[in-house]
N, C-alpha and C positions, 0 to 999 in steps of 0.2 A: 673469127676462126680461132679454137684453140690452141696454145702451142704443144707440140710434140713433147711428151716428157720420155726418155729412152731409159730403157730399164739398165737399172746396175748390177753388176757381175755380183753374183753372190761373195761375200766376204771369206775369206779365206782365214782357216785358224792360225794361231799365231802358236810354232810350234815351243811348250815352255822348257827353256835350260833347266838342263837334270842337275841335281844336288854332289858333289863327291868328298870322297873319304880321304885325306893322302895320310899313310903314316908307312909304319913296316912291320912287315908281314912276319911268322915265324921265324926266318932265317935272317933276317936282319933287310933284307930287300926292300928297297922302298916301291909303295905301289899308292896307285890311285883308282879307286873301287867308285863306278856310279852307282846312286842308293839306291839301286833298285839290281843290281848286279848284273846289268846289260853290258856293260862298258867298264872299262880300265885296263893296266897295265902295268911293267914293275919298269923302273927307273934308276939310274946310275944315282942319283943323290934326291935329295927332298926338294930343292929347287926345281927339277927337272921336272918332280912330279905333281909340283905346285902347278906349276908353268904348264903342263898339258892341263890340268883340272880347270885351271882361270877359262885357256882356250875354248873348252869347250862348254865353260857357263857362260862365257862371255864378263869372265870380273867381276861380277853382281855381286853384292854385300850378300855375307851367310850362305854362300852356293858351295862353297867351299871351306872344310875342315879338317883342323891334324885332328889325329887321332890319340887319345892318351895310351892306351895302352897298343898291343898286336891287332893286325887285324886279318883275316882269315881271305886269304889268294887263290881259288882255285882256278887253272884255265882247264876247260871242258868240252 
């Protein structure tokens, strides 16, 4: 008699950490902008705004970068 082989749960996608921006914005604000402009927010210092951008790549090498020059803030 054969044995029973029970089906396995479809695989579930693995959802990928978004990329972000931190630097500051026109008025001198520091902010952290997801690359794709879904997500971010302005921050008391560049630490601060490091610190949420890691949180939400999870730390990952290259997920996170300053910005050289301004970078453009809008909430909408």
């Amino acid at each position: 008699m054969p044995a029973l082989n029970p089906t396995r749960p479809a695989a579930q996608p693995v959802p990928t950490p978004r990329a972000y921006l931190v630097g500051q914005d026109e008025s001198g604000h520091w902010v952290a902008v997801e690359a794709q402009g879904l997500a971010g927010g302005i921050f008391r210092t560049r630490g601060d705004a490091i610190r949420y951008a890691c949180g939400e790549t999870g730390c990952r090498p290259g997920d996170v970068a300053v910005a050289p020059g301004p970078i453009v803030f809008r909430l909408s």
